[in-house]
C-alpha positions in Angstrom: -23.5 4.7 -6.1 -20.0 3.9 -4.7 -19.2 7.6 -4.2 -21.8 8.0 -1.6 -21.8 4.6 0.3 -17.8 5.5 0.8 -18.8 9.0 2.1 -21.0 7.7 4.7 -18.6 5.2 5.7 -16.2 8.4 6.0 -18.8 10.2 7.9 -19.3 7.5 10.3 -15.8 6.3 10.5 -15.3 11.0 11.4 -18.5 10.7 13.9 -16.8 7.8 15.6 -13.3 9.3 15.8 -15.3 12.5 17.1 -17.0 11.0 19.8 -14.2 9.1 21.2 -12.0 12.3 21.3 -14.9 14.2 23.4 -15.4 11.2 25.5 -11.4 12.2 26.9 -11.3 8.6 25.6 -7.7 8.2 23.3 -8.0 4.1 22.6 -6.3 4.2 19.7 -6.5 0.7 19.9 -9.9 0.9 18.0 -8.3 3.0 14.7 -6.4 0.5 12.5 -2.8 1.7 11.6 -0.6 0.8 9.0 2.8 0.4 8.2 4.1 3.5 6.2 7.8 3.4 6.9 10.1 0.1 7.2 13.0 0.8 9.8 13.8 -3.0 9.8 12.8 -6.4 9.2 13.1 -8.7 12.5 11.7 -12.0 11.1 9.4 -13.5 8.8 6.5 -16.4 8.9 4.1 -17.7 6.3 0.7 -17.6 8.7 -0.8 -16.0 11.3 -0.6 -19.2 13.6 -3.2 -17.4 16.6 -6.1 -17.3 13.0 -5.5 -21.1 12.7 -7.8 -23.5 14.7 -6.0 -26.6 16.4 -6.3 -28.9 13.2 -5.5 -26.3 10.5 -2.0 -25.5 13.0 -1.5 -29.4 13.1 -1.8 -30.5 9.2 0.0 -28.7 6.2 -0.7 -25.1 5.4 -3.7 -24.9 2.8 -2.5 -21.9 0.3 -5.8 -20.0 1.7 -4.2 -19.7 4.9 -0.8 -18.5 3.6 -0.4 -15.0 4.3 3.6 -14.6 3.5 4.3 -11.7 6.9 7.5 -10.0 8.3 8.2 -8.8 11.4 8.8 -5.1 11.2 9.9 -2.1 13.1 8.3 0.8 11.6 6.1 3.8 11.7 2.8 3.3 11.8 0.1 5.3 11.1 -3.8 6.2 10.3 -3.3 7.2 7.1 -0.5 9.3 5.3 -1.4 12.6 7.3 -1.0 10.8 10.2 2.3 11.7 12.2 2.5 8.3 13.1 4.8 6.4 15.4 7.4 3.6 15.9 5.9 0.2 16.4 7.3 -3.4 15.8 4.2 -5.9 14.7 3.6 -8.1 12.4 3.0 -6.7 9.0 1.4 -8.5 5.3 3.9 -8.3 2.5 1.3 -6.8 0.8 0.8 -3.8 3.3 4.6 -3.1 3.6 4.5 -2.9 -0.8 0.9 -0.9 -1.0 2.4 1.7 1.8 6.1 1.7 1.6 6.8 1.2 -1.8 9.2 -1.6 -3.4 12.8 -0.2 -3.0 12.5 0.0 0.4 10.5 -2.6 0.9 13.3 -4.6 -1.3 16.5 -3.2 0.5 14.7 -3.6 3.8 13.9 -7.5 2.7 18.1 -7.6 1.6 19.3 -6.7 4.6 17.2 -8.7 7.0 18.0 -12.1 4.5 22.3 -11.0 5.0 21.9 -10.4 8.6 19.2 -13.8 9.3 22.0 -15.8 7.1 25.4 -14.6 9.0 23.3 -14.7 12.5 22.7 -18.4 11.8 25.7 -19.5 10.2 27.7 -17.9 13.6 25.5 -19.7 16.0 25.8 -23.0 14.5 29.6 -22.2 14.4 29.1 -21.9 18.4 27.3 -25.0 18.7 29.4 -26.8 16.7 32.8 -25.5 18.8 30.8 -26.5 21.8 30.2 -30.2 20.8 33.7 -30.4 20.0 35.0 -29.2 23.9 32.5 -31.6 25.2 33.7 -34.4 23.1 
């Protein structure tokens, strides 16, 4: 039954975590951690280019590659009893919804999209004075 197979992967997953914490050894590097809090959004991408090979990086993105991600500074954590703390990685949509919930996952989306769009539209205003001082 599913109840027990999930229990043993618990137990294993507990045995593991045990053994590494006796060992002195604290790689936390081998316990995945998830976003549970969204301090901001830094940038977005549609793919994880390092998962592509060279020919799936040079030809258009098939839709089973497409993994829609944002760049976020957060905390991150085990699970929800996990104190957690701040990281910036790159992060699923799907993750940042699950964890964090929509609102914030909306209002953090709102103001990255205000501050990518005036960022951009100042820059090119810089470029576009410097062209005309070279001119």
């Amino acid at each position: 039954p599913h109840h027990v197979r999930s229990l043993q992967v618990l137990k294993a997953a507990s045995a593991l975590r045990q053994a590494r914490l006796a060992g002195g050894g604290a790689d936390d590097a081998v316990v995945p951690t998830f976003c549970f809090k969204i301090e901001a959004v830094l940038g977005m991408r549609f793919c994880e280019p390092e998962q592509l090979i060279a020919k799936k990086r040079r030809n258009r993105l098939a839709a089973a590659d497409k993994a829609v991600c944002y760049l976020t500074r957060g905390t991150f954590k085990e699970d929800s009893n996990d104190a957690g703390f701040t990281d910036t990685r790159w992060v699923e949509l799907e993750e940042l919804y699950e964890n964090c919930g929509k609102t914030p996952l909306k209002n953090a989306l709102k103001k990255y999209r205000k501050a990518e769009e005036e960022d951009v539209d100042a820059a090119i205003a810089d470029f576009e004075e410097g062209v005309e001082h070279e001119g």
